[in-house]
Biopython code that builds the backbone (N, CA, C, O; Angstrom):
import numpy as np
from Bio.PDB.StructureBuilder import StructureBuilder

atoms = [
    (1, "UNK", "N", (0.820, -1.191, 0.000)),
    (1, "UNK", "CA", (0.000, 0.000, 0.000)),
    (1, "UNK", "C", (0.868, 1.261, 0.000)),
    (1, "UNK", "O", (0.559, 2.164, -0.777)),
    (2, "UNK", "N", (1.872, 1.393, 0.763)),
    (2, "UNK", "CA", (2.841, 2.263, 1.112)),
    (2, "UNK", "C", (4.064, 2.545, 0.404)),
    (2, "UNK", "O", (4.734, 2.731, 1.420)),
    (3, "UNK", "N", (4.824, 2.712, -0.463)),
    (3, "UNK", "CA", (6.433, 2.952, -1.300)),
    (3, "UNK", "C", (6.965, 3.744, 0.038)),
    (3, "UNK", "O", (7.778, 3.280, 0.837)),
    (4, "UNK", "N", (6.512, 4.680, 0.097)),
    (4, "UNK", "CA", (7.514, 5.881, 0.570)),
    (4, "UNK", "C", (6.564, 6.950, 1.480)),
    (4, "UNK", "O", (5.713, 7.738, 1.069)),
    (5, "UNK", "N", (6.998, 6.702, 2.801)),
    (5, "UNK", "CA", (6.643, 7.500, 3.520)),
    (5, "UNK", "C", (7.517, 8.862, 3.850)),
    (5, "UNK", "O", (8.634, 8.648, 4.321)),
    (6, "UNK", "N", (7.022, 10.629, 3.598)),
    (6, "UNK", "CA", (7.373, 11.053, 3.668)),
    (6, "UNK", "C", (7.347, 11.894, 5.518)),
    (6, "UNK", "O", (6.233, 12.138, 5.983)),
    (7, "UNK", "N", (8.110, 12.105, 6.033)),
    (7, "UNK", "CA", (7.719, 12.557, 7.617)),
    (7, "UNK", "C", (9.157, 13.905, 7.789)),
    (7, "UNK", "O", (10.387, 13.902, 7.854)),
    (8, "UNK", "N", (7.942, 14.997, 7.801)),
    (8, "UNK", "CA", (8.599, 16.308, 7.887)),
    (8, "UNK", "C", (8.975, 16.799, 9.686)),
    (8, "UNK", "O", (7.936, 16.830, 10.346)),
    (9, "UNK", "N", (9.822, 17.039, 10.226)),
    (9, "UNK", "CA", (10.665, 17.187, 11.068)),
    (9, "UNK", "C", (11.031, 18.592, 11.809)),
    (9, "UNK", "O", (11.693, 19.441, 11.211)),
    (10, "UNK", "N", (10.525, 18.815, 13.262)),
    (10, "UNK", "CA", (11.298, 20.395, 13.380)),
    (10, "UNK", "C", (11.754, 20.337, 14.718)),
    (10, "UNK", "O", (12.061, 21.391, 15.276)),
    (11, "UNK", "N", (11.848, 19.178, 15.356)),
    (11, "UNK", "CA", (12.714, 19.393, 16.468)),
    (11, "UNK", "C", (11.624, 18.657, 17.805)),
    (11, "UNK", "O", (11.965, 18.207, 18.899)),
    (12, "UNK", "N", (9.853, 18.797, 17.012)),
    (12, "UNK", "CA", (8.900, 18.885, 18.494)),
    (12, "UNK", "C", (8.483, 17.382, 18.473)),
    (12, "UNK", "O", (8.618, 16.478, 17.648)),
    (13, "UNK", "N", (7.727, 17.510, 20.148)),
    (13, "UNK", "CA", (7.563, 16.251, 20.399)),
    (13, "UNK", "C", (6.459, 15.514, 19.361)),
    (13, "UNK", "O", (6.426, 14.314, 19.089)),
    (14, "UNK", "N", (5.545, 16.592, 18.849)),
    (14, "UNK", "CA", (4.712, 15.917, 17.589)),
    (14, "UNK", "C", (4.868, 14.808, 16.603)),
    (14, "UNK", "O", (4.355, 13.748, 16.243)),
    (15, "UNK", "N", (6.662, 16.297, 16.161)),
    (15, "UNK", "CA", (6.962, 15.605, 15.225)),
    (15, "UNK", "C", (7.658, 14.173, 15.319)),
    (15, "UNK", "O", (7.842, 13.457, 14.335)),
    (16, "UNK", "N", (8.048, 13.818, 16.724)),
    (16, "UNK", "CA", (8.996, 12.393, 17.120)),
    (16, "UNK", "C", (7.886, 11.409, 17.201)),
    (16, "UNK", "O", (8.258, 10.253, 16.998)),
    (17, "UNK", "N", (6.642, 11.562, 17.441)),
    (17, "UNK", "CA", (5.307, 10.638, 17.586)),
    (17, "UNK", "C", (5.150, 10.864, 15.888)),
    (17, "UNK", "O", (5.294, 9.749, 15.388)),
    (18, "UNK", "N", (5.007, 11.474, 15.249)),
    (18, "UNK", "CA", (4.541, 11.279, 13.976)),
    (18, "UNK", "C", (5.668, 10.053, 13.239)),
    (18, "UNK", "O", (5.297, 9.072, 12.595)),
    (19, "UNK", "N", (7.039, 10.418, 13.531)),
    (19, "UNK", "CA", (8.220, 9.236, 13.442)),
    (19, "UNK", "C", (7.790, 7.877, 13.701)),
    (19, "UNK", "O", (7.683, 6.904, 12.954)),
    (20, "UNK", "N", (7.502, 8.092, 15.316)),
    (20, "UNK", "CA", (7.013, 6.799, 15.674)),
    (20, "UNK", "C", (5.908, 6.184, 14.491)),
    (20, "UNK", "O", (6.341, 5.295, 13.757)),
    (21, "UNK", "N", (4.734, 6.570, 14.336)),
    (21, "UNK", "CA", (3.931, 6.341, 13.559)),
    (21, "UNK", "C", (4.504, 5.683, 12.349)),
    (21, "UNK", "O", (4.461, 4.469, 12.149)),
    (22, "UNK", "N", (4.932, 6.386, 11.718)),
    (22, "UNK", "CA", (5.934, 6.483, 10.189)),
    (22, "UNK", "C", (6.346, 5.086, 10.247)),
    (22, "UNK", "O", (6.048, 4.195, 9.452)),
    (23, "UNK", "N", (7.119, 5.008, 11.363)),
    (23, "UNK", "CA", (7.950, 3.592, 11.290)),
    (23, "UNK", "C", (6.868, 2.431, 11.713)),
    (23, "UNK", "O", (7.119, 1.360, 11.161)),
    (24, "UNK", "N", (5.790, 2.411, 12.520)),
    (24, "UNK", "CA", (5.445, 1.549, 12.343)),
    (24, "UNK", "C", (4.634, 1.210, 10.986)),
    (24, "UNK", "O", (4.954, 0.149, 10.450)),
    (25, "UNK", "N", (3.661, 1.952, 10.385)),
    (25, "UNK", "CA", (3.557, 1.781, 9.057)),
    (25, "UNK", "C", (4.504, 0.973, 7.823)),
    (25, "UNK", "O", (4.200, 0.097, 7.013)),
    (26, "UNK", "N", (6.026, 1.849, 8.145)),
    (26, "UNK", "CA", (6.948, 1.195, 7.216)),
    (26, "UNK", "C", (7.612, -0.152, 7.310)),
    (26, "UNK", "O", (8.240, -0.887, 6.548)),
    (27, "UNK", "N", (7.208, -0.171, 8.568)),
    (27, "UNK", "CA", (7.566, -1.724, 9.303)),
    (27, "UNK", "C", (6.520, -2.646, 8.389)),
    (27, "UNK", "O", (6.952, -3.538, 7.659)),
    (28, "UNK", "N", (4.973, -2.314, 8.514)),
    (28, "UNK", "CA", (4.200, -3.238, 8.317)),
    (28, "UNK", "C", (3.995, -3.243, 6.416)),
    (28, "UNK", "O", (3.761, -4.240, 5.733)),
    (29, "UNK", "N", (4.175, -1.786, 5.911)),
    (29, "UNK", "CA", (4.440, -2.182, 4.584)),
    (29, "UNK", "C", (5.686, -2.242, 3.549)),
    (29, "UNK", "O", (5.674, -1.890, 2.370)),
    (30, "UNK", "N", (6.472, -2.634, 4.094)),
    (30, "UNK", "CA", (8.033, -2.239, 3.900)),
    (30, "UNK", "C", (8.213, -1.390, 2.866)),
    (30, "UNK", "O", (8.665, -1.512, 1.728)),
    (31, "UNK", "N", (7.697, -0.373, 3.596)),
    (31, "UNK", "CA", (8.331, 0.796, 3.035)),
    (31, "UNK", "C", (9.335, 2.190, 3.379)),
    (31, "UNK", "O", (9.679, 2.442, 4.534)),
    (32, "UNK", "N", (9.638, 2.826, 2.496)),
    (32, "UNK", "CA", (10.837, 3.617, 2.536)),
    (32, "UNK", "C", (10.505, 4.499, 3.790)),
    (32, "UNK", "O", (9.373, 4.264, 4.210)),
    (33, "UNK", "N", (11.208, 5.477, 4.518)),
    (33, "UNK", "CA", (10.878, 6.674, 5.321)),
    (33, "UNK", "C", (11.843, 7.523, 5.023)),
    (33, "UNK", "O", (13.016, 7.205, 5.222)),
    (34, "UNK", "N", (11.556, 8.535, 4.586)),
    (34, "UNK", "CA", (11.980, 9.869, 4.045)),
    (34, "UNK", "C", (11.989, 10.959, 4.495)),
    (34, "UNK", "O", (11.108, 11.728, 4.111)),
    (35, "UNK", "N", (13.010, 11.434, 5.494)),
    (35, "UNK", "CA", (13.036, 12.325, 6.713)),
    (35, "UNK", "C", (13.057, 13.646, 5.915)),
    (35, "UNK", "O", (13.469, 13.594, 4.757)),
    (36, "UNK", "N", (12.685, 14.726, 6.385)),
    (36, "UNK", "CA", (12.832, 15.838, 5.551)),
    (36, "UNK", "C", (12.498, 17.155, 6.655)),
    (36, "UNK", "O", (11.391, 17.126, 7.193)),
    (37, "UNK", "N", (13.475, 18.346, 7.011)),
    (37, "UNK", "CA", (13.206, 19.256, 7.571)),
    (37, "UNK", "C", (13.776, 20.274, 6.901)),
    (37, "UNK", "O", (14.927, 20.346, 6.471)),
    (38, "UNK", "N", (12.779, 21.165, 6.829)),
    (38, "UNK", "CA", (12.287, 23.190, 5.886)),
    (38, "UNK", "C", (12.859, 23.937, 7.088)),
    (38, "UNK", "O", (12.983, 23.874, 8.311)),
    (39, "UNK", "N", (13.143, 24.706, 5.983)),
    (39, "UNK", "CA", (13.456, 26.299, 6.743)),
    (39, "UNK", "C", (13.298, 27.140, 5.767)),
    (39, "UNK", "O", (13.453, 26.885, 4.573)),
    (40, "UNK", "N", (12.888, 28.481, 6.385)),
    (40, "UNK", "CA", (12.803, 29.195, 5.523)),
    (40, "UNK", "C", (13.260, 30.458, 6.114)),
    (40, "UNK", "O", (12.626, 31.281, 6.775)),
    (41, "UNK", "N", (14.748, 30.444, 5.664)),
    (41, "UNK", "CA", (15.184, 31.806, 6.473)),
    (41, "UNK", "C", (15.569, 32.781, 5.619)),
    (41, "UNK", "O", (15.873, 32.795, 4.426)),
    (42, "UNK", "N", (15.474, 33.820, 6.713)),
    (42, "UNK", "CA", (14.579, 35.616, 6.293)),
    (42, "UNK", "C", (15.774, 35.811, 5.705)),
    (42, "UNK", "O", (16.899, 35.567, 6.141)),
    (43, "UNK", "N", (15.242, 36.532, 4.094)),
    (43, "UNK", "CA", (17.014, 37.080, 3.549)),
    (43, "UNK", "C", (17.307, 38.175, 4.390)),
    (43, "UNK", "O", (16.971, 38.596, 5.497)),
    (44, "UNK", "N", (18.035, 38.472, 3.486)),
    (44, "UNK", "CA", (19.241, 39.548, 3.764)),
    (44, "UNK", "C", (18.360, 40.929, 3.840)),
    (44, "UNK", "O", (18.290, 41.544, 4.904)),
    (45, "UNK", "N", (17.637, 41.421, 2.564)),
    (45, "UNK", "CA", (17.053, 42.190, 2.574)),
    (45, "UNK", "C", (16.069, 42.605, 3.138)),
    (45, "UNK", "O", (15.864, 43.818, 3.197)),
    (46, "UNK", "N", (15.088, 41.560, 3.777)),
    (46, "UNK", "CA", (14.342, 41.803, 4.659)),
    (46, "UNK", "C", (14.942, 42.165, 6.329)),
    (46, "UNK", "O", (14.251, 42.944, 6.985)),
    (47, "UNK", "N", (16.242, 41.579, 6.991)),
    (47, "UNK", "CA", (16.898, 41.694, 7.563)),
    (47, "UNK", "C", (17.444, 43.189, 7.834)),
    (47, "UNK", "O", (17.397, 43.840, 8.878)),
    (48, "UNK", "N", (17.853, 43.453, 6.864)),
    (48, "UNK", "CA", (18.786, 44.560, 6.735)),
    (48, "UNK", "C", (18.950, 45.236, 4.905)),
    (48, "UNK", "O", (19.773, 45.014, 4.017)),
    (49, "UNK", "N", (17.448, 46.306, 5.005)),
    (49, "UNK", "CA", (17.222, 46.848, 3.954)),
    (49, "UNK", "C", (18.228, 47.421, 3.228)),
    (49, "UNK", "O", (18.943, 48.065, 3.995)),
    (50, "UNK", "N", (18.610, 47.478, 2.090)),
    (50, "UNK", "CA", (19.675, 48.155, 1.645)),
    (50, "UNK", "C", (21.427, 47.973, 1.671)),
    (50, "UNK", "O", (22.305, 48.685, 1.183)),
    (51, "UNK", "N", (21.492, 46.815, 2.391)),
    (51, "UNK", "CA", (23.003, 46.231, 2.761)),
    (51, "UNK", "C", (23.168, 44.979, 1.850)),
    (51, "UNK", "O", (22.343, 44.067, 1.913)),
    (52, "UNK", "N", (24.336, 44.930, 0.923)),
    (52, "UNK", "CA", (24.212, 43.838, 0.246)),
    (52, "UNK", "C", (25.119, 42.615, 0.530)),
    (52, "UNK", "O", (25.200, 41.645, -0.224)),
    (53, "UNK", "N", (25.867, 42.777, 1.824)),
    (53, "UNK", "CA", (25.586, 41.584, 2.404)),
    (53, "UNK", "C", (25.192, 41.260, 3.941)),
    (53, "UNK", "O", (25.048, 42.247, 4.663)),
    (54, "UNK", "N", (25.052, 40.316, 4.365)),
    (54, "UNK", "CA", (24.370, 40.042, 6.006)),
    (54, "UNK", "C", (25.264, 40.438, 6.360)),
    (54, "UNK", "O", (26.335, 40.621, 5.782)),
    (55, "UNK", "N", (24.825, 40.707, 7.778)),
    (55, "UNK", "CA", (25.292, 41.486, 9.306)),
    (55, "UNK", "C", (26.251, 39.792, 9.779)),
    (55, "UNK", "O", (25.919, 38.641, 9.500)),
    (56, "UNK", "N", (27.141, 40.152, 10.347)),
    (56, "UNK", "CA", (28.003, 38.650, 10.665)),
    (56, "UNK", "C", (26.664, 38.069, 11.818)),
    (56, "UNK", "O", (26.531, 36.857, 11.650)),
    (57, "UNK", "N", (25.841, 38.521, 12.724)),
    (57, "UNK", "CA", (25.293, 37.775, 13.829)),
    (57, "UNK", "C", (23.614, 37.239, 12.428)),
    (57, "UNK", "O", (22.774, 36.365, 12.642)),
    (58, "UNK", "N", (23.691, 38.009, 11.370)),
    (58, "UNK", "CA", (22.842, 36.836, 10.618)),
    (58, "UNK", "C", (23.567, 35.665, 10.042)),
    (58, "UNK", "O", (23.191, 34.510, 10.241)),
    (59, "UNK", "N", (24.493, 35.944, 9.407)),
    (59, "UNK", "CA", (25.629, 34.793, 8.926)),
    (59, "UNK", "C", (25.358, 33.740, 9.932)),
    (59, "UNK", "O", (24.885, 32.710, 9.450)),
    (60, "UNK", "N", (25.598, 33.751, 11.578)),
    (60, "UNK", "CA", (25.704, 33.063, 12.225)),
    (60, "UNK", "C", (24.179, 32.001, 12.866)),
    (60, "UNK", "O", (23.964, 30.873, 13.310)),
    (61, "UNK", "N", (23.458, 33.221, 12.548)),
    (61, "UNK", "CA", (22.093, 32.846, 12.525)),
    (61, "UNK", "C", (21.772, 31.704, 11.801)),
    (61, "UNK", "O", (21.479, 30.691, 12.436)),
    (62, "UNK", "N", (21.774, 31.680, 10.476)),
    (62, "UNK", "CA", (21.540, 31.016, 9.665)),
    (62, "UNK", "C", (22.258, 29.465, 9.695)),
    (62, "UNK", "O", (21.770, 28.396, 9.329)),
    (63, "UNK", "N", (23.715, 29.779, 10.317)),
    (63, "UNK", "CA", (24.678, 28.710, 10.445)),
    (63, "UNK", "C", (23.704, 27.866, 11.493)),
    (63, "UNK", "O", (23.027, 26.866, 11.254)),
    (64, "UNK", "N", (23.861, 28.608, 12.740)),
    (64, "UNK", "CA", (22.691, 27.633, 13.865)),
    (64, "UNK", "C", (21.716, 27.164, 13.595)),
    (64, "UNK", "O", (21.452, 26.097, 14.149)),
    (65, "UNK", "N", (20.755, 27.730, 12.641)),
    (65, "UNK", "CA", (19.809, 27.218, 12.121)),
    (65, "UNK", "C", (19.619, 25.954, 11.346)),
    (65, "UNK", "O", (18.644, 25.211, 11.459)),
    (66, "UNK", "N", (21.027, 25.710, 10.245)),
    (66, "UNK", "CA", (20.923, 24.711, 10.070)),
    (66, "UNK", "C", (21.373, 23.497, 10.599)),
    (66, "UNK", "O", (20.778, 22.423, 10.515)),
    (67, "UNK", "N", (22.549, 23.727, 11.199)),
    (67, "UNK", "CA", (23.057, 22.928, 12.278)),
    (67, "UNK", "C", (21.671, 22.317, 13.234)),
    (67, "UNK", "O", (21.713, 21.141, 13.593)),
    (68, "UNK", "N", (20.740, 22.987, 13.525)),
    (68, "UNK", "CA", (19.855, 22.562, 14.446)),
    (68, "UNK", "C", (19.404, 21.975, 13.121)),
    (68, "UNK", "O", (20.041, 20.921, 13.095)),
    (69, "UNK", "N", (18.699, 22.023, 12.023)),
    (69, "UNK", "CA", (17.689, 21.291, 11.666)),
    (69, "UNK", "C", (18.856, 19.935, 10.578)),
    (69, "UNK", "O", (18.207, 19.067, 9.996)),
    (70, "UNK", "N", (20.066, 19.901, 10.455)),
    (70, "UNK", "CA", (20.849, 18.670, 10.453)),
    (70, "UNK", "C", (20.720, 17.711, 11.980)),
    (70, "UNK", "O", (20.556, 16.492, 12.031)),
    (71, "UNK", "N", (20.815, 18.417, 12.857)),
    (71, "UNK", "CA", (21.044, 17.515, 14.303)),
    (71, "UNK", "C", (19.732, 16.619, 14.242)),
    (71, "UNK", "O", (19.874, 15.401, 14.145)),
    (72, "UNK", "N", (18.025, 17.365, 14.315)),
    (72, "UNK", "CA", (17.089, 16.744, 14.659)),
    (72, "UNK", "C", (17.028, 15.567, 13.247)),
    (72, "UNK", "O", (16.476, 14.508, 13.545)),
    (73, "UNK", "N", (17.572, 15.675, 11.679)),
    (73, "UNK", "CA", (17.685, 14.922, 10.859)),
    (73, "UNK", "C", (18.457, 13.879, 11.640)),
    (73, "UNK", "O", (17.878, 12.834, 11.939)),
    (74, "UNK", "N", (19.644, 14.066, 11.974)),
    (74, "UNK", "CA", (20.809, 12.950, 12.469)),
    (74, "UNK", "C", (20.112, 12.183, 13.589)),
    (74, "UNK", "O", (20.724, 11.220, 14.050)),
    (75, "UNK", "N", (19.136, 12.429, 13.993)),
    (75, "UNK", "CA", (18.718, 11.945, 15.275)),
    (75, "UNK", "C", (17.690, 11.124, 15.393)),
    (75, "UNK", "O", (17.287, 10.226, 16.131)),
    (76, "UNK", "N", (17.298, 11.881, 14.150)),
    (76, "UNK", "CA", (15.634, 10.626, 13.618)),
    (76, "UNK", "C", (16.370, 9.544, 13.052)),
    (76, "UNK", "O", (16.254, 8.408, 13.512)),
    (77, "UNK", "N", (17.443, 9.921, 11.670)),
    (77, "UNK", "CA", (18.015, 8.942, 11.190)),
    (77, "UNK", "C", (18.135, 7.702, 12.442)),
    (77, "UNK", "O", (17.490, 6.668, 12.272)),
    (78, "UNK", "N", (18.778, 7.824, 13.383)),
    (78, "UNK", "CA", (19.471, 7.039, 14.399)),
    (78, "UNK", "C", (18.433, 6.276, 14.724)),
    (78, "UNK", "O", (18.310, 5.070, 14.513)),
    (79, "UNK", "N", (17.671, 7.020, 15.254)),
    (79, "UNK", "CA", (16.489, 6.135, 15.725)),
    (79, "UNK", "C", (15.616, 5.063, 14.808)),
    (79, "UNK", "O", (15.216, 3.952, 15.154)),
    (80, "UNK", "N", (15.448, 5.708, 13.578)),
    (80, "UNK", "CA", (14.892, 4.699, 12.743)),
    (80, "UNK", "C", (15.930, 2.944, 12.309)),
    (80, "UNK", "O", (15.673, 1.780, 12.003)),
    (81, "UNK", "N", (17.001, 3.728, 12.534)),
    (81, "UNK", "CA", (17.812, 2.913, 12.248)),
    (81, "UNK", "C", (18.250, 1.451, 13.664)),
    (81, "UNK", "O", (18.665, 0.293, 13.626)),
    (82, "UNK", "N", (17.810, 2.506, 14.808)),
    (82, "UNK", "CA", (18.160, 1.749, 15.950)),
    (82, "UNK", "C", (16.213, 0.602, 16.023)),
    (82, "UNK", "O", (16.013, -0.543, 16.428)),
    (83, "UNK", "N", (15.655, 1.189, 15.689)),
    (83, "UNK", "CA", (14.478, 0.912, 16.018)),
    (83, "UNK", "C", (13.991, -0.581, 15.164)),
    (83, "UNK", "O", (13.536, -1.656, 15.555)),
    (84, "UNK", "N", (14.289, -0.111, 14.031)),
    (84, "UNK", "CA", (13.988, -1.368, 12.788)),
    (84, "UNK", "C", (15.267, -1.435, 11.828)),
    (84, "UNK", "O", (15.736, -0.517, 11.156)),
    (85, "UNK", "N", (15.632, -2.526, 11.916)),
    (85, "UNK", "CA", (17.077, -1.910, 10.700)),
    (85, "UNK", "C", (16.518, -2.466, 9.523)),
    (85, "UNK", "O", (17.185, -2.143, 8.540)),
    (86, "UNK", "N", (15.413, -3.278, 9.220)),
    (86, "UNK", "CA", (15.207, -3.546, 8.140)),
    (86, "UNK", "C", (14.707, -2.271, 7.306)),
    (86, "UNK", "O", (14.922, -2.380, 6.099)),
    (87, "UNK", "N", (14.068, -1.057, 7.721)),
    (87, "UNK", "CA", (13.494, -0.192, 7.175)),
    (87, "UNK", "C", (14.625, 1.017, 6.063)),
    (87, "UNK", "O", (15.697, 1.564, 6.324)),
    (88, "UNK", "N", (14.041, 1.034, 5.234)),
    (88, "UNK", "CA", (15.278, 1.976, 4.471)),
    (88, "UNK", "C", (14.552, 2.877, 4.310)),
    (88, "UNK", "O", (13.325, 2.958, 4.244)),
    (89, "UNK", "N", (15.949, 4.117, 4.195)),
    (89, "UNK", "CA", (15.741, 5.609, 5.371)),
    (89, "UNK", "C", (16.635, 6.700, 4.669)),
    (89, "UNK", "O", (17.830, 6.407, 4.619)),
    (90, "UNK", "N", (16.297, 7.806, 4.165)),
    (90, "UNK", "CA", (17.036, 9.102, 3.567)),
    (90, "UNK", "C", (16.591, 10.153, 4.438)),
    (90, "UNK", "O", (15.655, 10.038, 5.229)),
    (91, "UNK", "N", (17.358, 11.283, 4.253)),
    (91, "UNK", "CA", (17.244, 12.012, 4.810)),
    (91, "UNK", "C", (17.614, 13.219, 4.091)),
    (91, "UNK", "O", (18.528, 13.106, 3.274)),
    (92, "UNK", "N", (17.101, 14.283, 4.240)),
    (92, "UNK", "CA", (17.029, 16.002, 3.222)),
    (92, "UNK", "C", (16.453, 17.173, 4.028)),
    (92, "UNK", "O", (15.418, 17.150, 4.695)),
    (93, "UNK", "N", (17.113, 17.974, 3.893)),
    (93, "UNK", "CA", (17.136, 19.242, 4.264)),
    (93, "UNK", "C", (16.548, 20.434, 3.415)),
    (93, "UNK", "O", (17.267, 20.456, 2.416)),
    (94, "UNK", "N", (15.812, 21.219, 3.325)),
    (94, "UNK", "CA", (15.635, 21.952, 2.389)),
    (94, "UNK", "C", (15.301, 23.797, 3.119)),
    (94, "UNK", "O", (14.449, 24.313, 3.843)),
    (95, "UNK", "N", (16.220, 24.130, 2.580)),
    (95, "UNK", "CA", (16.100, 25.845, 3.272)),
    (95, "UNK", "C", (15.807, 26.815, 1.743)),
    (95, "UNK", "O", (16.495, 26.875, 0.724)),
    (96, "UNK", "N", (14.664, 27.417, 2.049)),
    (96, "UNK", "CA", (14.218, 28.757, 1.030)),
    (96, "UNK", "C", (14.139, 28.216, -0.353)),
    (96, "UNK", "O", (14.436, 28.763, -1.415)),
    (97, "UNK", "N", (13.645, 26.945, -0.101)),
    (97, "UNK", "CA", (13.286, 25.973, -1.506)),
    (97, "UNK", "C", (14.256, 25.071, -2.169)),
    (97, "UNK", "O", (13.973, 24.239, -3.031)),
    (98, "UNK", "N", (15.793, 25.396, -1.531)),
    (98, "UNK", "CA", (16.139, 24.427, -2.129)),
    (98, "UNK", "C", (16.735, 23.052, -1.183)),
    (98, "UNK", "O", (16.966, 23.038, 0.026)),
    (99, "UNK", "N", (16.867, 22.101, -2.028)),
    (99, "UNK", "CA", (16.546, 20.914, -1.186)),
    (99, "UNK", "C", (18.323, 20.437, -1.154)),
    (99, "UNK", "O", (19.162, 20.720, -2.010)),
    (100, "UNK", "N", (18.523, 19.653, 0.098)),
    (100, "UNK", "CA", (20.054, 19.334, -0.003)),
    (100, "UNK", "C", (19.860, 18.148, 0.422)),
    (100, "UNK", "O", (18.909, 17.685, 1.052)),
    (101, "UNK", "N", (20.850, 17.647, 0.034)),
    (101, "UNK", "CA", (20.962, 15.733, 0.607)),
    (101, "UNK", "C", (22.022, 15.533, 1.661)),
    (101, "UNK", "O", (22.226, 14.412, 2.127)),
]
sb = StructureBuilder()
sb.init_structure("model")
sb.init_model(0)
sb.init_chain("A")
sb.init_seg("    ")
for serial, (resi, resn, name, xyz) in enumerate(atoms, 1):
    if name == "N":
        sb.init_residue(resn, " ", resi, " ")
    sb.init_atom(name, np.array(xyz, "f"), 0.0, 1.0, " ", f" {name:<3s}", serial, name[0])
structure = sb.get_structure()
């Protein structure tokens, strides 16, 4: 019934019960789980009208930002992996539309 379950990610306890869920589904139809956490961070220009490039504490902003939404990826990964190893599992990031692997 199932190929590919997709389960979007931001850190909350929702989203770790929606995981849970995910995997048992993919357990019962062996199917894929496809981790995926968005961002959508504020440019430059909205930031700081008229400056053509960021302020260094946005630079850094942005750095934490993704660092946090790689960690909660690295963490689901783990778990899916600790949980069922038969289940096969990707994982993607995508900030201001574009998507990274």
């Amino acid at each position: 019934m199932f190929k590919k379950i997709l389960v979007a990610l931001d850190g909350s306890k929702l989203a770790d019960r929606t995981l849970d869920f995910a995997l048992d589904l993919a357990t019962k139809y062996s199917a894929e789980i496809v981790l995926i956490s968005v961002f959508d961070a504020p440019s430059v220009s909205l930031v700081a009208p008229g400056i053509v490039f960021a302020p260094t504490s946005t630079v850094k902003y942005l750095e934490e930002l993704r660092v946090f939404h790689e960690k909660v990826l690295s963490e689901a990964l783990k778990k899916v992996k600790n949980v069922e190893a038969g289940v096969k599992v990707s994982k993607n990031w995508c900030k201001g539309g574009q998507l990274k692997g």
